[in-house]
N, C-alpha and C positions, 0 to 999 in steps of 0.2 A: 519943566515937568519933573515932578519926584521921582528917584531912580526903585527899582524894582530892591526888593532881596537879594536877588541872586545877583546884580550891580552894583548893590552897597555890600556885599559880604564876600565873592567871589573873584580872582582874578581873573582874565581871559583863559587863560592856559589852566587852570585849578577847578575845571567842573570838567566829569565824564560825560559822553553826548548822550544826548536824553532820548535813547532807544525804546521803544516798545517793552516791553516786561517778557514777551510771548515768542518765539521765535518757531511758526509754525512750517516743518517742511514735509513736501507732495511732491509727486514725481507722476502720477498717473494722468491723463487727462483730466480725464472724468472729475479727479480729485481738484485737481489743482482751480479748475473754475470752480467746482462747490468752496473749495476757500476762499476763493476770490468774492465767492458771493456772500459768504462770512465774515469776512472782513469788513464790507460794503457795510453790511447790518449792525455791526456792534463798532463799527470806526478803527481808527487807529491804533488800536489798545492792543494790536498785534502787528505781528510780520508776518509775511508771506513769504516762503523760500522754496521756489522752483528747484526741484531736483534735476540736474544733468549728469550727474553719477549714477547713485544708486536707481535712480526715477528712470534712466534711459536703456531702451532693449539695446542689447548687442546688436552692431550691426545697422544699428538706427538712432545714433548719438547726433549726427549731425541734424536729420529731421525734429529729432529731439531739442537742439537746441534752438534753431528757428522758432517750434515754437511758444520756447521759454519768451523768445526775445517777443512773437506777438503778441503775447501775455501781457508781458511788463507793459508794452505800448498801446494798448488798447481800454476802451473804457471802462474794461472791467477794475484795471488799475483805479480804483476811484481816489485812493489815498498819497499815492504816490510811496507806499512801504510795501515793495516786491522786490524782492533779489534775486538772487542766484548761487546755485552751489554749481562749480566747474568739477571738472576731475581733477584729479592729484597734479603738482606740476612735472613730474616727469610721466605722465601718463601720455600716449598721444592722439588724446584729444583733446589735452589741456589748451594748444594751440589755436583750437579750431572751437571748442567752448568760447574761450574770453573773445576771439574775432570775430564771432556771432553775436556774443550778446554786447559787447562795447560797440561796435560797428554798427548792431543794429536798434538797440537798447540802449546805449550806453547815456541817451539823455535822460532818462526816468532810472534807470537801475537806482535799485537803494543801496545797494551793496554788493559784492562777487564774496562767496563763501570759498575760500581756498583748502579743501581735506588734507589730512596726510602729509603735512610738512616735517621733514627727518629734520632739521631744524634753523634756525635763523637764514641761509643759504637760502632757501629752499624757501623761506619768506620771503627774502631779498628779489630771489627772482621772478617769484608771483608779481610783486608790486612792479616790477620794473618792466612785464612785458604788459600789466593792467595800462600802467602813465604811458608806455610806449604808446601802444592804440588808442589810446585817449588823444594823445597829440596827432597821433594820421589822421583820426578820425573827425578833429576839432573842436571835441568835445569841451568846454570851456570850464568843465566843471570835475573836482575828483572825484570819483566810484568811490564811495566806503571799502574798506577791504576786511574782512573777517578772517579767523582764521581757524580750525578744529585739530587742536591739540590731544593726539591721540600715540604718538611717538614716543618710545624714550628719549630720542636725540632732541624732538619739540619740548618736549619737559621739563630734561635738565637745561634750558638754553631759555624757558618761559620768561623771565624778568627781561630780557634783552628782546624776544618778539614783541613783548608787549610795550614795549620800551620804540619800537619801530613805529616813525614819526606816520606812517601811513595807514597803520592798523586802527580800527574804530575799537574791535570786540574780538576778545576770543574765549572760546566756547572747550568742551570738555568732551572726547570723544572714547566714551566709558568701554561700547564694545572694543573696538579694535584695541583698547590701551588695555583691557580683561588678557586680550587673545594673544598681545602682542607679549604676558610672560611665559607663553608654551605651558598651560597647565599649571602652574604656581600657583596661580590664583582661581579658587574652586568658581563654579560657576552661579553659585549662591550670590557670588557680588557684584553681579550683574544684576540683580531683582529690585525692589524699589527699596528694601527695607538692609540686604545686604551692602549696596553700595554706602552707607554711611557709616558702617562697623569695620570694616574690611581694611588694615592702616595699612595698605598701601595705595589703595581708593582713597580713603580719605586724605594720606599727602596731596598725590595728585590734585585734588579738588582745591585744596588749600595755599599749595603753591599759586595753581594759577589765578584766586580769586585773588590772591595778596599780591602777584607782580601785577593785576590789572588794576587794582587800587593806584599802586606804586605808583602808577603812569598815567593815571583818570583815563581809564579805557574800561568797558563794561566787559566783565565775569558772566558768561551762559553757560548757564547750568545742562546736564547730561539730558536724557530723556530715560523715564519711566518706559519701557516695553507693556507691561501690564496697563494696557488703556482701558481696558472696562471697568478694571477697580480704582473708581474715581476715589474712594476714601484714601485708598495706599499713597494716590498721586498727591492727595492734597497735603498727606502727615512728610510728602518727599519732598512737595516746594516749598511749605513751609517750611523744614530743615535746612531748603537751599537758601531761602531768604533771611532767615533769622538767627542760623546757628553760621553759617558755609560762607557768609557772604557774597551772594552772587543778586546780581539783581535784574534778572534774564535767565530764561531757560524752556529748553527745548520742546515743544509739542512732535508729536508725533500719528497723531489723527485728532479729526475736529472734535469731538468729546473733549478732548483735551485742556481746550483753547480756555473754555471757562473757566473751569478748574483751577489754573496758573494763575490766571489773572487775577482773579479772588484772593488765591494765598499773598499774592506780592502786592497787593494792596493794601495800605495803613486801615486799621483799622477807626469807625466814625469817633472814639473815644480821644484815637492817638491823633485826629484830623482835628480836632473840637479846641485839643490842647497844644496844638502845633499854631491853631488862628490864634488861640491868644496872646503866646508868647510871640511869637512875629510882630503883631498889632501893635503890641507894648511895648518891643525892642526897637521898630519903626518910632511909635512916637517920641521916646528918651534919643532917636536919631545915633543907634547904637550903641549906646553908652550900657555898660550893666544896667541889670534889674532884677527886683526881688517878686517872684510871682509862685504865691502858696508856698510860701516860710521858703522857698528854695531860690539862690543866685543864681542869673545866668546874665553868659554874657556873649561874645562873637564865634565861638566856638562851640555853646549848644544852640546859638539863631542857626549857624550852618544847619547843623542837624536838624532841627524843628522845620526850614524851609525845604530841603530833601523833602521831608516828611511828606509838606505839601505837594513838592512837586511829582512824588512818586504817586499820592491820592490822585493828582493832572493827568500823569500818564495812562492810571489803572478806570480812569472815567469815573472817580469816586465823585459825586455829589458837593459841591464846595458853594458856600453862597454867595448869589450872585455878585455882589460889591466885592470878594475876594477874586474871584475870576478878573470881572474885568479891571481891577487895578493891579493885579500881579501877573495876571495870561495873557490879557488880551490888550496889554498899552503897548506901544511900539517901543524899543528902546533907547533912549535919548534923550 
């Protein structure tokens, strides 16, 4: 059987996991099945992230987590991409989060969002009490581990979490990283259009997209607060996918969900020109080649096949002999 692109161009260990573009999180009831039933509708072209933080009353965290975990387990899950954000790891109910949803969830969980890590430490131990419960529990399989870099001490230390053989993705957590310079930073760069002028938003964002390249681990982008102004959002993911490098990034209500999707999708011109070049690099059996007066060779097929598979992910329209010789063959 001929091997796929990403098996002739790719080593095991040299492709980032091929996440959802969308990373949408709910905490309310009510809410969190309407995304479930949105996800159901437009497929996997998103994530679903159960809030056990900020989503859960005081005083009602535990109930709260239960039932994050019957979420994940129930039919509503139709996709199998729902996670979970826990509380911080020195919070106490970081304990009693991960032991509810690994214990009870922990065979479907797509992921555990870890907030608020002071830095690498503070990773270390997240992942080590996640694999702990995984082995009480028998879980046969590892939980993704995500992580929300909103710390100084997570920041200066980013190239080494992302660098941590257990981390999938980490993410950008623009409020608390605003809040955490006392005032330094005006409150304009928090907004959709602030956060990308503002240079110490923008290190921030740029560090961490570049230690997650570093490591082939996926960059998710901040979230927009202004969710009715779908224009703002779309000139914000757009900058996060084209200029920021990031390829993921946060919703924050279902409006949202479209929106993202759209920006971080190849466009059908950059799809049209990614089949050709693949087809023709495929049949020269990787060798260079010359298409429309310009050379390419194993270094822009890389690129051109992303192209494709970011179009796979974003549900972009691809024709069907493309699909199923590059999606849908097993690999072997």
């Amino acid at each position: 059987m001929a091997m796929t692109p990403r098996e002739a161009l790719f080593d095991a260990d040299d492709h980032a996991p091929d996440l959802p573009v969308c990373d949408h999180y709910c905490g309310v009831e009510a809410r969190m099945r309407k995304s479930l039933e949105l996800q159901a509708e437009l497929g996997p072209v998103f994530d679903v992230t159960l809030d056990c933080e900020d989503g859960a009353p005081v005083g009602g965290e535990a109930e709260h987590a239960h039932l994050c975990a019957e979420l994940v387990m129930s039919a509503a899950n139709r996709h199998g991409r729902v996670g979970a954000r826990v509380h911080p790891v020195d919070h106490p109910c970081f304990a009693a989060d991960t032991e509810t949803l690994i214990g009870r969830a922990g065979a479907r969980l797509a992921y555990v969002m870890v907030p608020k890590p002071r830095g690498l430490a503070d990773v270390r131990r997240a992942c080590d009490q996640i694999d702990h419960l995984l082995r009480v529990h028998g879980h046969g399989r590892p939980v993704p581990v995500h992580v929300l870099v909103e710390t100084h001490g997570a920041l200066r230390e980013v190239d080494t979490i992302a660098a941590h053989p257990r981390i999938e993705s980490v993410s950008f957590g623009l409020m608390d990283f605003v809040s955490a310079h006392r005032g330094a930073i005006p409150a304009s760069a928090m907004s959709a259009q602030g956060q990308f002028t503002h240079p110490l938003v923008v290190r921030a964002k740029l560090e961490i997209a570049a230690a997650c390249h570093g490591h082939a681990k996926t960059p998710s982008h901040c979230v927009v607060t202004e969710f009715n102004d779908l224009r703002a959002l779309t000139v914000a993911a757009t900058r996060a996918a084209r200029e920021f490098g990031y390829t993921r990034m946060w919703s924050i209500h279902p409006n949202q969900v479209r929106t993202i999707v759209e920006a971080f999708a190849p466009t059908a011109a950059e799809v049209d020109l990614a089949i050709e070049i693949v087809r023709a690099a495929q049949a020269a059996h990787w060798a260079p080649i010359r298409h429309l007066d310009s050379l390419h060779d194993r270094a822009s097929f890389r690129y051109f096949w992303q192209v494709l598979e970011r179009a796979h992910r974003t549900g972009q329209p691809l024709p069907a002999e493309v699909r199923q010789a590059w999606f849908e063959t097993p690999a072997g």
